[in-house]
C-alpha positions in Angstrom: 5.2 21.9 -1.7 1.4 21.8 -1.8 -0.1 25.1 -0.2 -1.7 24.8 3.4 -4.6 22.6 3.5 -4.2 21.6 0.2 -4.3 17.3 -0.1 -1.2 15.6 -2.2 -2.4 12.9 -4.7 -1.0 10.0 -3.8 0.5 7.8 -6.8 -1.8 5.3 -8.5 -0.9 2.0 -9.3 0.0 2.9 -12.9 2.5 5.8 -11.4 4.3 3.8 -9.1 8.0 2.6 -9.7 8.7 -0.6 -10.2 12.2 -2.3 -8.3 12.6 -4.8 -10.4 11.3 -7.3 -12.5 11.7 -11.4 -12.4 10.8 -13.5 -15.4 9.4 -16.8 -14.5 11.3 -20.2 -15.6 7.7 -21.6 -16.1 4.5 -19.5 -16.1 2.0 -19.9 -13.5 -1.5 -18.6 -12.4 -2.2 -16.2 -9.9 -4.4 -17.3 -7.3 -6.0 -13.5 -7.3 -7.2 -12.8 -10.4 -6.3 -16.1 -12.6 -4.3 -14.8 -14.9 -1.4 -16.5 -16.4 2.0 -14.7 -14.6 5.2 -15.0 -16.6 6.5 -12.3 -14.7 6.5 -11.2 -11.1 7.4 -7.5 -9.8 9.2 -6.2 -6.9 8.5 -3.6 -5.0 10.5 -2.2 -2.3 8.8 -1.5 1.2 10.4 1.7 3.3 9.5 1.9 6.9 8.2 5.7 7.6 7.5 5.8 11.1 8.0 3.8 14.5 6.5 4.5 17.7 8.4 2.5 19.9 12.4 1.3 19.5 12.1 -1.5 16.9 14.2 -4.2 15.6 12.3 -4.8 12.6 14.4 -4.3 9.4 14.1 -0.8 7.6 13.4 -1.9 4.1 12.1 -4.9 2.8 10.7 -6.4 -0.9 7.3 -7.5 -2.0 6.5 -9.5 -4.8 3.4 -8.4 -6.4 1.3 -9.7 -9.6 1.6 -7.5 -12.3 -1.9 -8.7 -13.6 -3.6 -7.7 -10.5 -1.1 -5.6 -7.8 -2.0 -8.2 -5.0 0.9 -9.4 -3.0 2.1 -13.0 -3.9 3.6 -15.6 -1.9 6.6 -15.8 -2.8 10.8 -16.5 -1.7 13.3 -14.1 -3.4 17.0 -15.5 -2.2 20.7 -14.2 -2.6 20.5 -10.3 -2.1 23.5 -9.1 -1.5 
């Protein structure tokens, strides 16, 4: 623990874990930065605080470029 008044670094982009990983049955481009994606990473999503009673799941996924870090569009089906 960080002494009083001292800042924590947050993790850059290069630190942060990775979920999981999801090769493409075709490559595609990514409509952020144009590069060609042959893979897609996932990136979990924890909620850390609620003001009000919610119904909203806890968790979720994202699906991000690996090119780029913006959030794609995207389905992923069959968790179980």
């Amino acid at each position: 623990m960080p002494p009083i008044g001292q800042a924590v670094a947050e993790p850059s982009f290069e630190d942060r874990e990775v979920e999981a990983e999801y090769t493409l049955e075709y490559p595609v481009i990514c409509p952020c930065c144009d590069q060609v994606i042959k893979v897609v990473e996932v990136v979990r999503l924890l909620r850390t605080k609620v003001h009000f009673t919610s119904t909203l799941p806890r968790r979720g996924r994202m699906i991000v470029c690996p090119s780029c870090n913006k959030v794609l569009s995207a389905e992923l089906a069959g968790f179980a």
